[in-house]
ZAMARGU-4260 file (C-alpha; in steps of 0.2 Angstrom, whole numbers, plus 5000, padded with zeros to 4 digits):
<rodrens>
0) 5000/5000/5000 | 5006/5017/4995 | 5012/5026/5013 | 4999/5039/5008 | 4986/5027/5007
5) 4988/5022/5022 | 4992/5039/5031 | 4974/5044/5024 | 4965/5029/5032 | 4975/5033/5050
10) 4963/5036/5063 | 4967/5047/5080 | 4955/5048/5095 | 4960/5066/5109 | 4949/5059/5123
15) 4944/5072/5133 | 4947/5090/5136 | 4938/5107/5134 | 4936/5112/5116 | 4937/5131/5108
20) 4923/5139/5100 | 4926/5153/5092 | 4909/5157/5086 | 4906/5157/5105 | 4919/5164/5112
25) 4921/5149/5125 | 4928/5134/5130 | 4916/5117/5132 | 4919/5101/5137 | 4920/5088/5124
30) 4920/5067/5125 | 4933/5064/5112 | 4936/5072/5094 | 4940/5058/5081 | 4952/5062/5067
35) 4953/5049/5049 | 4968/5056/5037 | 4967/5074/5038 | 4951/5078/5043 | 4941/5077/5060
40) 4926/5066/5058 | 4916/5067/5072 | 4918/5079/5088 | 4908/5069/5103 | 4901/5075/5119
45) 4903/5071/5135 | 4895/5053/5139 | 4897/5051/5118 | 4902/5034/5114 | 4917/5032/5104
50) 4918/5017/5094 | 4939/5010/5095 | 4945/5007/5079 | 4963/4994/5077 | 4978/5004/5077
55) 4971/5021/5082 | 4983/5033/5090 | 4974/5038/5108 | 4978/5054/5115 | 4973/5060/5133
60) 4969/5076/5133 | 4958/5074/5151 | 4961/5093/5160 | 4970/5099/5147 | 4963/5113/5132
65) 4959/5113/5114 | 4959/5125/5100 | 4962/5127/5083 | 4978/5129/5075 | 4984/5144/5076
70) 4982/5157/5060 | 4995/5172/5059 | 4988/5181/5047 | 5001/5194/5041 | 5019/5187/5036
75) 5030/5189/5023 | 5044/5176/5020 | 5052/5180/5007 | 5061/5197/5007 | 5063/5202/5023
80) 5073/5185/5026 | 5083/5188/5010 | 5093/5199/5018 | 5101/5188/5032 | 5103/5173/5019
85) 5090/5165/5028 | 5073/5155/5016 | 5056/5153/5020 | 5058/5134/5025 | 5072/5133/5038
90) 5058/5144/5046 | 5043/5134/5045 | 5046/5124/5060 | 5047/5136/5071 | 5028/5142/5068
95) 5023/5124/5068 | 5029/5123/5088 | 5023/5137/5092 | 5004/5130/5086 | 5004/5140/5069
100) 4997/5127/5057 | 4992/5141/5042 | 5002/5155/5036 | 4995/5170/5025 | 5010/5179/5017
105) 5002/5196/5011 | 5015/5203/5000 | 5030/5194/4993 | 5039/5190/4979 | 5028/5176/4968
110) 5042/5162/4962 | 5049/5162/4978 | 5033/5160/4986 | 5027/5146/4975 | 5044/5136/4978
115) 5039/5139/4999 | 5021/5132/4994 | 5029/5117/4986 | 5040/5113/5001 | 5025/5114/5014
120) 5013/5103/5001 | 5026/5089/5002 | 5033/5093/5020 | 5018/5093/5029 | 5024/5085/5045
125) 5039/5101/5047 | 5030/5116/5039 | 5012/5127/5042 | 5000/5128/5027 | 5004/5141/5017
130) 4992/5154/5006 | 5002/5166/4994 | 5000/5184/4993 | 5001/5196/4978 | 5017/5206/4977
135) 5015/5225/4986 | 5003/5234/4973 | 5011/5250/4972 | 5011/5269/4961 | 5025/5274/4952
140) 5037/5276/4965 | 5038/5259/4973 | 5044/5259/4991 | 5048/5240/4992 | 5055/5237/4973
145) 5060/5219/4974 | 5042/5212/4981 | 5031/5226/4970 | 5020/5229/4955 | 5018/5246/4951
150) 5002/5248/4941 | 5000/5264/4936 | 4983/5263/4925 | 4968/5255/4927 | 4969/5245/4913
155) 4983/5235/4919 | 4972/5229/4933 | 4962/5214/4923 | 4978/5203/4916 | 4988/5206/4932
160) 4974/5199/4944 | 4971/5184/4931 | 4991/5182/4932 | 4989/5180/4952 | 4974/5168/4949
165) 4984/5159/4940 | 4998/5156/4951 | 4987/5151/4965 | 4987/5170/4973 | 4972/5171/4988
170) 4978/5188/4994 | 4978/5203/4984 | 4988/5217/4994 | 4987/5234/4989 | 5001/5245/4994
175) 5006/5264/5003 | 5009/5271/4985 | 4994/5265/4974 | 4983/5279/4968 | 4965/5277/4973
180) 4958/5274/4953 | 4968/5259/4952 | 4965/5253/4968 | 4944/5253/4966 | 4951/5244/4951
185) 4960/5230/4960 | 4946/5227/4974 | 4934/5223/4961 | 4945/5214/4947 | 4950/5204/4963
190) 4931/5200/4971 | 4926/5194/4953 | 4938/5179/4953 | 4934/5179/4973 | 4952/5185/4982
195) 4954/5195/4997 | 4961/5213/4994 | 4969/5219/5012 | 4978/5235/5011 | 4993/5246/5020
200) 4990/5263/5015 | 4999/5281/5017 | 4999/5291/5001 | 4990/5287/4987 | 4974/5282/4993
205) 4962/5285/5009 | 4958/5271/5019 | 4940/5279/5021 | 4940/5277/5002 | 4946/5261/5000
210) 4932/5257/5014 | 4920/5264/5002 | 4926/5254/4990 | 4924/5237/4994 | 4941/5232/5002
215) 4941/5218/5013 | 4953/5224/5027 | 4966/5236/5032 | 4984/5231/5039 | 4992/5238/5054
220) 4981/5249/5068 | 4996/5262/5065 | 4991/5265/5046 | 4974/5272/5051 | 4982/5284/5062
225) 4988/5291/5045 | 4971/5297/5041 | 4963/5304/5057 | 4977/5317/5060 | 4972/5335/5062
230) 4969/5344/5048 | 4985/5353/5044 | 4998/5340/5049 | 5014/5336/5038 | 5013/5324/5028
235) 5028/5313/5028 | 5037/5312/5012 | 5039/5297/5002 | 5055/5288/5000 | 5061/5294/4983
240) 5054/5313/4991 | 5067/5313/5005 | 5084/5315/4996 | 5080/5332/4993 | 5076/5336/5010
245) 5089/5343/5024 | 5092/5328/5034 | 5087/5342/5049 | 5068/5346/5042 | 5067/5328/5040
250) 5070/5326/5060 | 5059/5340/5065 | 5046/5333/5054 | 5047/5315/5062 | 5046/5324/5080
255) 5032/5335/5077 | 5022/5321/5068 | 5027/5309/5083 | 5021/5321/5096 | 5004/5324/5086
260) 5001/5305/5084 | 5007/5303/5104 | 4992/5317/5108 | 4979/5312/5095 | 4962/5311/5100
265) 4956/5297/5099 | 4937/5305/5105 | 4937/5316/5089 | 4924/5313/5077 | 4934/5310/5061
270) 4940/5294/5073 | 4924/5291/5075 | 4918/5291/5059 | 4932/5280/5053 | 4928/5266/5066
275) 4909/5268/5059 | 4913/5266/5043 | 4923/5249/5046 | 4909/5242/5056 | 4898/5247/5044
280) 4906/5240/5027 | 4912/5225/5037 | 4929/5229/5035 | 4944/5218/5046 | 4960/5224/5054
285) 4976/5216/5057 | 4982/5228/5071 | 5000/5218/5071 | 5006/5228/5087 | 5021/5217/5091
290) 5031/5225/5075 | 5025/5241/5079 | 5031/5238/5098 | 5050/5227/5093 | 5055/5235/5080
295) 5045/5252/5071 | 5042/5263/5087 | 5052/5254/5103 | 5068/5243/5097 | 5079/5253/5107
300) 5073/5246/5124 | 5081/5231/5133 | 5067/5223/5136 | 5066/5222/5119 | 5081/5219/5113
305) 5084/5204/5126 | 5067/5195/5125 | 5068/5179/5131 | 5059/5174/5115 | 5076/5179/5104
310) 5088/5167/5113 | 5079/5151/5106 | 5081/5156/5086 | 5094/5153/5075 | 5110/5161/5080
315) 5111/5168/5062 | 5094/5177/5064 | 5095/5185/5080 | 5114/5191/5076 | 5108/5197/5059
320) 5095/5207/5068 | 5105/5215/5082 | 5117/5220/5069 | 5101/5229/5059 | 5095/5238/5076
325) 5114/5243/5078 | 5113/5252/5062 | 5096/5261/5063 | 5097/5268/5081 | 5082/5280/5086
330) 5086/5296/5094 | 5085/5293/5112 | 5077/5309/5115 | 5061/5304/5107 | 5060/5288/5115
335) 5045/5295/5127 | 5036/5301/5113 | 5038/5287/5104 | 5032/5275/5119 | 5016/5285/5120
340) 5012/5283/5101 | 5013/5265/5104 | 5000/5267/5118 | 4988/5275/5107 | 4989/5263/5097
345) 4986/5251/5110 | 4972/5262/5115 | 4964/5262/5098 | 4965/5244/5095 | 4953/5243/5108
350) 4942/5257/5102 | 4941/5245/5084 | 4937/5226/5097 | 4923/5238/5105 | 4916/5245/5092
355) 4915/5228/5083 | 4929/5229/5070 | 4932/5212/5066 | 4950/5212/5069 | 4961/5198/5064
360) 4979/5192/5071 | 4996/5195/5063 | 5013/5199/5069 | 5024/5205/5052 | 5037/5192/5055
365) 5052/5189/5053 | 5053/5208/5053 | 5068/5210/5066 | 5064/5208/5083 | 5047/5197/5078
370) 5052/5179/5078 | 5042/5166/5068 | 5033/5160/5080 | 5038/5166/5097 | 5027/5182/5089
375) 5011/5177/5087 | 5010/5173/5106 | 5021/5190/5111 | 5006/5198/5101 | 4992/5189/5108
380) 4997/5197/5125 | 5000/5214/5117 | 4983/5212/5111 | 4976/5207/5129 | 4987/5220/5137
385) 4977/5233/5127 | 4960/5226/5131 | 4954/5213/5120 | 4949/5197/5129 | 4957/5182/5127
390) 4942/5174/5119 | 4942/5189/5107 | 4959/5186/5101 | 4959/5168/5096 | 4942/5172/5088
395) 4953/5182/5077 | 4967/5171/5075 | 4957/5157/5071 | 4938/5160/5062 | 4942/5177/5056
400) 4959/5171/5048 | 4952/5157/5040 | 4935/5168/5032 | 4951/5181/5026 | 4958/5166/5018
405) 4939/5160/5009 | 4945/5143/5019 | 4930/5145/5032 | 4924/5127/5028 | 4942/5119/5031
410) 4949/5128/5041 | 4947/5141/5058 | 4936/5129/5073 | 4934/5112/5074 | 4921/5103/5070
415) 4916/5089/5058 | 4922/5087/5040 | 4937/5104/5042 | 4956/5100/5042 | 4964/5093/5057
420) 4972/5107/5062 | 4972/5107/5080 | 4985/5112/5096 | 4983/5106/5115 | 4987/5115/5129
425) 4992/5112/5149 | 4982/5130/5152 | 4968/5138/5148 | 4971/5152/5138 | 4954/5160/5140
430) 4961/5162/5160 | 4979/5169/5156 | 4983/5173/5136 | 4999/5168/5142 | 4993/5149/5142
435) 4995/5148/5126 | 5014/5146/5127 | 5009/5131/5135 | 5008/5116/5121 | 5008/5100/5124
440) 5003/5094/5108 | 5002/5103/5089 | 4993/5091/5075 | 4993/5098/5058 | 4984/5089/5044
445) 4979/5073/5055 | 5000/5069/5059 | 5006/5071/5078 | 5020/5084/5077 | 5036/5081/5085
450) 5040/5098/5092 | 5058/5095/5095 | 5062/5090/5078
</rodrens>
């Protein structure tokens, strides 16, 4: 019999433990879940009977908790690695130990990409399912050149979106430059061969206009800042702008838009109006406040800089990254500032969660300082930390991922006929966030993980 044959005919039984729902928000008691191949078959309650089956793999999961496995939704793994010599594979495990079982890359170069999709096809039992990403869809001045498409007209829109259906593309991801004719473009080109169009935005186009629009979410809490700033404020030149301007103007304009981001009002109703708007078109956010936190706003500090998280990476990595921090210092004179722009960003995070934002989880990594894997977790208690509840949060790292993804009949809860995709832990995450450190057991696809290997 072909090994696949007979991987798809193995049968694993997790007897006991309390399940998450994330259409719920809670945890419940369950009898066992039963898993055939790579799917789960049947989820029983409590007194259920299970029906033993020859050469099943038993796993007690009596007192322990269940959820799904874990989604980070913003990653990039092609070009920010490039860099330190490092490729998207030798990663991969590292987000399988830490309970990620799906990745969504949202902007990356594409053969690169469809090389990583290969290896985690055929390597199942050592990488996370991936879902590619368009490259960054940018304006005529590209800030990323190696991972972007400038598209400069609309009618370059229809033949690049039947390009990235092509090559398997899910996520279409509009970038800081793109001007706002060619975006509209984009969203609906994209919805007509059903993608997902998520968006970083500065320059070129709004976000209440891409809301308007039809875009399907918006990257980063600290990119809407952009567009709720007084009226009057500097705008912050693009990167082919800036070689004209005295390196001195340039300070003085990152401090002055520092302290007005660090004093916004978060109470003002252009804010307001913004939040409304996301409700009201149903429009995600990936807040990703660990980047914003390790390495945009706050790399400086120690606690930072010696996480306990960085010592457990590849040596190469974490040297590779220090050496980047040690050539991109911040003025230590607008560390304040810069510590309470973070805390507004914290602060409207929790505005979006109680307003009813759908918000998803991501991280950025391996931006430096955000290690695969170690980050989704140091987000997940960012997140807590600026008021979203626990349950909240693996909502959105969970069923909110998978509907970004259109996978919301595989993957993102578990229940009967999705992919068995499923992570144990010694602690109840819904008590401390922090429990979800605590893995005793990741399955991805129906196969047990080693997590030391």
């Amino acid at each position: 019999m072909n090994p696949k044959d007979k991987a798809s005919e193995a049968v694993l039984f997790i007897k006991g433990g309390s399940l998450f729902d994330p259409d719920l928000g809670e945890m419940r008691p369950v009898g066992a879940i039963t898993v055939k191949g790579d799917r789960i078959v049947e989820v029983l309650p409590i007194g259920g009977v299970l029906i033993s089956a020859t050469g099943a793999t038993v796993i007690e999961a009596e007192g322990k908790w269940i959820i799904p496995g874990l989604i980070d939704a913003h990653v990039h793994l092609v070009h920010v690695l490039r860099d330190l010599g490092i490729t998207g594979d030798e990663v991969f495990p590292l987000f399988l130990a830490h309970g990620i079982t799906t990745l969504r890359d949202v902007g990356d170069e594409l053969t690169a990409q469809k090389l990583l999709l290969q290896h985690s096809e055929t390597h199942p039992e050592s990488s996370p399912r991936l879902f590619m990403s368009s490259p960054l869809i940018e304006g005529a001045h590209p800030y990323h050149t190696f991972v972007s498409e400038s598209l400069t007209e609309v009618d370059q829109v229809p033949e690049f979106i039947r390009e990235m259906d092509r090559a398997r593309v899910q996520t279409i991801k509009l970038y800081t430059s793109v001007e706002r004719s060619v975006g509209r473009a984009v969203i609906q080109e994209a919805h007509r061969h059903g993608k997902w169009v998520t968006a970083h935005l500065q320059w070129g186009y709004r976000a209440q206009d891409a809301i308007a629009d039809g875009v399907d979410s918006l990257e980063h809490t600290e990119s809407l800042l952009e567009f709720i700033l007084p009226p009057g404020s500097p705008r912050w030149p693009e990167l082919h702008e800036r070689p004209g301007i005295p390196p001195d103007e340039l300070a003085a304009m990152e401090r002055q838009l520092l302290e007005i981001k660090a004093d916004l009002d978060l109470d003002h109703p252009r804010v307001t109006a913004l939040i409304e708007s996301l409700v009201r078109h149903d429009v995600a956010v990936t807040p990703t406040l660990v980047v914003y936190r390790n390495w945009v706003l706050l790399r400086d500090l120690p606690e930072v800089q010696q996480h306990p998280d960085l010592q457990l990476i590849p040596d190469r990595m974490r040297e590779g990254w220090l050496k980047m921090v040690a050539s991109a210092p911040l003025p230590e004179a607008t560390r304040e500032l810069r510590r309470r722009q973070y805390d507004k960003l914290c602060e409207l995070t929790a505005r979006l969660y109680r307003a009813g934002v759908t918000l998803m989880v991501g991280t950025d990594t391996p931006v430096p300082l955000c290690p695969p894997g170690f980050s989704m977790h140091q987000e997940f208690e960012l997140l807590v930390e600026a008021g979203v509840p626990p349950a909240a949060v693996l909502t959105g790292a969970t069923r909110n991922a998978a509907k970004a993804l259109n996978q919301s009949d595989q993957l993102g809860s578990i229940a009967p006929g999705k992919l068995a995709d499923l992570v144990i832990l010694d602690g109840d995450p819904l008590a401390d966030i922090r429990n979800t450190r605590k893995i005793h057991q990741v399955i991805r696809s129906g196969l047990v993980l080693d997590r030391d290997n």
